[in-house]
N, C-alpha and C positions, 0 to 999 in steps of 0.2 A: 907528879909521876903518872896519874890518871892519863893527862893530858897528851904527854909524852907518848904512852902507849895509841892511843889514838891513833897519833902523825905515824906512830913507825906499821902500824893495821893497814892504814891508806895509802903507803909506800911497797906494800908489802905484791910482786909480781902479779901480774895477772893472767889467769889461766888461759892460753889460747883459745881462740873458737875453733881451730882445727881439731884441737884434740877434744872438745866440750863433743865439737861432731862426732867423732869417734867413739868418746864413749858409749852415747847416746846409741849411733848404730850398732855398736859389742853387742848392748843389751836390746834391742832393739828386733836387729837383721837377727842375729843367730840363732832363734826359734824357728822360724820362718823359713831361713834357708838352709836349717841344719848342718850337715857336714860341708857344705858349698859354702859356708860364711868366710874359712881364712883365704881360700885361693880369691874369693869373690874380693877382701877386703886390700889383697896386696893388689887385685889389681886397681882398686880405688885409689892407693896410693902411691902407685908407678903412671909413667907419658900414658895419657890416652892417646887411643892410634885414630887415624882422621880417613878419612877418602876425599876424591876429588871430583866434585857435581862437575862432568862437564857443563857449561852455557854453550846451548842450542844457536843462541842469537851473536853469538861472536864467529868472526874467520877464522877458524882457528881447528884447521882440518888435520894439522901433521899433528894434534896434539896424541888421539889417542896410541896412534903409533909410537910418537915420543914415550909415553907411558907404559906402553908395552912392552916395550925394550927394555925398560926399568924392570919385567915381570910382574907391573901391576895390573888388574885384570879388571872388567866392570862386572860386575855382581848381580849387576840387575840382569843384566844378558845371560850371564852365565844360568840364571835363576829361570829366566826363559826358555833358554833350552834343555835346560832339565827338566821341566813342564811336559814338554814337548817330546821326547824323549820318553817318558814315564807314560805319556797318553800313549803312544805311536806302540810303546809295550806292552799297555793293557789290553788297544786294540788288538793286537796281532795272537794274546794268548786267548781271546776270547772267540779269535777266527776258528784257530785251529785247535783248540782243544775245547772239552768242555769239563765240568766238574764243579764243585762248590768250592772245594781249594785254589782252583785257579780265580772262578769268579770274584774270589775272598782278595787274593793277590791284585788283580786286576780293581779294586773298588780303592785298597789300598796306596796307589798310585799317585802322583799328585793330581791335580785338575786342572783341565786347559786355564791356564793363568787370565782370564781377564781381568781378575783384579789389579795386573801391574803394569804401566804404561811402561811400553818397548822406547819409548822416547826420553825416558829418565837414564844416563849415565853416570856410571859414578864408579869412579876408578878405586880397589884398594890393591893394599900390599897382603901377601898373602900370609895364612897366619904361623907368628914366630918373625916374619920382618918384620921389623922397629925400622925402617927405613923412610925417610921424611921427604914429603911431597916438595919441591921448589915452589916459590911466591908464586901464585897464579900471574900471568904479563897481559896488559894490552894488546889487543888489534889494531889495525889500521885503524880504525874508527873510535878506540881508546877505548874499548868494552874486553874488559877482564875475562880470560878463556877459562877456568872453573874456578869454582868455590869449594874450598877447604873446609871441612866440616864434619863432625862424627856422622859416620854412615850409617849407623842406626839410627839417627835423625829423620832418615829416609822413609824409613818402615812404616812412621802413619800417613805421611803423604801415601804409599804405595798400596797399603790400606785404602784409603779413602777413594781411590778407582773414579779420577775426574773421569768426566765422558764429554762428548764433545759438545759445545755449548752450556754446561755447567753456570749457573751463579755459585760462584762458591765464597763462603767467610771463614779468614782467618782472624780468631777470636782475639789471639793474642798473638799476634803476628811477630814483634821486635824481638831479636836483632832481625830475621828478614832471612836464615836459611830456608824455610821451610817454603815459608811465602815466594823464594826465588826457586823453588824445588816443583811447585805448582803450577808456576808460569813454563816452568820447561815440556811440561806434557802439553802446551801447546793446542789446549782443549779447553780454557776458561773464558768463558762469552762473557761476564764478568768476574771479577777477584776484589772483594772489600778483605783491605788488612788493616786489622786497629790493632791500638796497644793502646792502655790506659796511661802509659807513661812517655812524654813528650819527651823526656831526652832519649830515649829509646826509640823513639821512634824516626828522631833525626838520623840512628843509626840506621832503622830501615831504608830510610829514603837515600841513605849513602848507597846503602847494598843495590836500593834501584836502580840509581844514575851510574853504578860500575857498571851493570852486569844486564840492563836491558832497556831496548831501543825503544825513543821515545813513543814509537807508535802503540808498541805494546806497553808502555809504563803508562798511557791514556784509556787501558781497560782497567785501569787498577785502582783504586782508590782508600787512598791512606785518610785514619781518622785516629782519634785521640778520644775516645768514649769511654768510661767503664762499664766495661764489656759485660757487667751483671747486669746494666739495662740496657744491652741490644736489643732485646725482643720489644723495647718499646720506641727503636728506631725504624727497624724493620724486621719484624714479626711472622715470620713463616714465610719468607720469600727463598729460601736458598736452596738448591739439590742439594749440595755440601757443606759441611761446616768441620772444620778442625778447631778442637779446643785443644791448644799445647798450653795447658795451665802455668803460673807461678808453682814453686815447689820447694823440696829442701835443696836441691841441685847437688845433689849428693858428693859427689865427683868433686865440685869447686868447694863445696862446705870441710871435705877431709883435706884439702890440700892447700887452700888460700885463703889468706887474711883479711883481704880487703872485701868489703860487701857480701861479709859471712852472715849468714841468718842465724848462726848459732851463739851471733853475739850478746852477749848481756842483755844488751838493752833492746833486742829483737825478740825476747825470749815472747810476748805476746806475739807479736804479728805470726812467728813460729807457730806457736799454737794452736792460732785462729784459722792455721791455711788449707785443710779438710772443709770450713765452711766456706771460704772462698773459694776454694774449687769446686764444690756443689752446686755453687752459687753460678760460677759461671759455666760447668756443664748445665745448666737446667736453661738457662741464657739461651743455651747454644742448641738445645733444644726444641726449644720457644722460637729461636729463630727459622727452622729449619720446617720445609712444606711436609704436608702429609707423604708419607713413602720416601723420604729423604733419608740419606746416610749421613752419619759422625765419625769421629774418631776423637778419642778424647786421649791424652797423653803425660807424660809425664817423665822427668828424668833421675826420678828417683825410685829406690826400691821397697820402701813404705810400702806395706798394705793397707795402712788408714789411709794414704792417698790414693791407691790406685783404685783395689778393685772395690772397700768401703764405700769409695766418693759413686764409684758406678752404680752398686747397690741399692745406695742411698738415693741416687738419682729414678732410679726406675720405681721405686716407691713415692716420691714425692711428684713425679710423673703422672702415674696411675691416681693416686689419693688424692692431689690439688687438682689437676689439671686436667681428668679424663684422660691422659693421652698413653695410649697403647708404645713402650719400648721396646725392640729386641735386640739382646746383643746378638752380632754375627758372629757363626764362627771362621777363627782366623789358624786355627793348626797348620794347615799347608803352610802357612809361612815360615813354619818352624823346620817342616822338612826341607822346602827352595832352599833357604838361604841357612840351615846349618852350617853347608862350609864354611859360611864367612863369619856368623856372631853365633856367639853360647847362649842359647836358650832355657829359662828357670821352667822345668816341666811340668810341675808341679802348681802355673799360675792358675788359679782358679777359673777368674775372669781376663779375658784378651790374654796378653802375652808380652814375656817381660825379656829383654836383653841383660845380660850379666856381663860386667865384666869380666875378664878373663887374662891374665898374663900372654896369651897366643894371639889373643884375639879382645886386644882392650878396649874396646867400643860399648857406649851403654855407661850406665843403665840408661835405659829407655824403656818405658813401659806403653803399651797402646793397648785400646778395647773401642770396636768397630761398635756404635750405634744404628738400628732402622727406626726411625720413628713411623 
């Protein structure tokens, strides 16, 4: 009988890891995001909505128009001229009037956008469409006209403010949106994209040979290092560096079974990923020249990964290493691009996308570095 029970314990269902995620988040998210947890969580578990990267390097000129027509619109531009608009405002109240109220108005304003390259497009639907982008097609020359991809994705590349001639590293580059989101600002003198993991990285080098001409796939250079010893590949060479760490992946953890972190037998590596990402923010650190800029990221809504690992970072900075950190701040970007993602206002450090039922993009979290 012993025995018997046994067999029928070990037959006995086993708990998803989608909902092991869920639990975990219940207790987890809803301190943190207080009354924002149930809308934040049904948007976890409804279509995430996507955008469309245009590619700069394909022919493929009648697309945005095709898009338009659809009433998709690019957000980055749109974000542009709301910059620009907002300055042209402040200027003019500051001609003709004077006061501390207006001054107060006018400071409020957003700021001439240099931080966001006019060269990144990236089409969405607008929010409350759930309407779905068509397969990106070939050009003459067989280079895929955009890349599909959550457009909060976007945010720390537009963060990050390549400038022209940039050495930049992507730390953890695969699958290869961000890294093909970098080469479209059309400002990287060179671009190293690693990923610790070679099957991934075969994925990037898919994304390459769609979506960019070999002359420009010859500034780029793809490796396979773990990325917690770059700094002793190359060690303070870079103006830029993007660390889009490993994560909970929030989003695929509440919805998908396959390659869930929240499964059983991942419950370590789970827990261990706060060090890991310290490990490779501090990397990417270490990488990056004196007066160089970060962005470090994440697509999950953890605070032990986000602004903890950041924390953590600027102390083991300072204490091991001498080196002076500062985060930047990135507010304006919550006022540009309002229309299009929901922002947690409340993030301490950088700034977090929420999902949202109108506007389901995200999570994505970023916090701008200066070393």
């Amino acid at each position: 009988r012993h025995r018997h029970k046994e067999k029928w314990a070990a037959t006995a269902p086993r708990i998803p890891s989608t909902r092991l995620a869920l639990h975990h988040f219940d207790s987890s998210y809803s301190l943190p995001l207080g009354a924002l947890w149930p809308s934040v969580r049904a948007g976890l578990l409804c279509e995430q909505k996507y955008g469309a990267l245009l590619n700069n390097f394909a022919a493929a000129d009648h697309v945005p128009q095709e898009l338009e027509l659809l009433s998709a619109t690019d957000f980055v531009s749109q974000a542009l001229q709301k910059a620009q608009r907002g300055a042209a405002v402040g200027e003019a109240a500051t001609g003709w009037q004077e006061g501390s109220e207006v001054m107060a108005q006018a400071e409020m304003s957003p700021p001439p956008c240099v931080s966001i390259s006019s060269k990144i497009k990236c089409y969405t639907f607008p929010r409350g469409d759930i309407t779905r982008f068509r397969p990106a097609r070939p050009d003459s020359l067989g280079l895929l006209d955009y890349y599909l991809m959550d457009a909060a994705s976007l945010l720390p590349v537009l963060a990050l403010n390549v400038q022209p001639g940039d050495f930049v590293l992507d730390l953890c580059a695969a699958p290869g949106g961000k890294t093909l989101a970098l080469l479209q600002t059309g400002f990287c003198g060179h671009l190293a994209a690693n990923d610790v993991s070679v099957s991934r990285t075969k994925r990037l080098y898919q994304v390459l040979h769609s979506y960019v001409p070999k002359e420009v796939r010859d500034t780029v250079s793809v490796t396979s290092y773990d990325g917690r010893d770059w700094d002793q590949v190359k060690g303070g060479t870079f103006h830029k560096v993007l660390v889009d760490v490993p994560c909970t992946t929030d989003r695929h953890s509440a919805m998908e079974e396959e390659n869930n972190i929240f499964h059983k037998r991942r419950t370590k590596e789970r827990q261990m990923l706060p060090m890991l990402q310290l490990q490779l923010l501090m990397a990417g650190i270490l990488a990056a020249k004196p007066g160089a800029e970060l962005v470090y990221s994440t697509c999950s809504l953890s605070p032990l990964q986000n602004q903890c690992v950041v924390e953590r970072a600027l102390d083991v900075a300072a204490a091991q290493f001498n080196i002076s950190v500062h985060v930047e701040d990135l507010s304006h970007f919550r006022t540009l691009f309002q229309d299009t993602f929901s922002f947690f206002s409340d993030c301490g450090l950088g700034e977090l996308v929420l999902p949202h039922l109108t506007a389901n993009f995200g999570p994505m979290y970023f916090c701008k570095l200066r070393r």
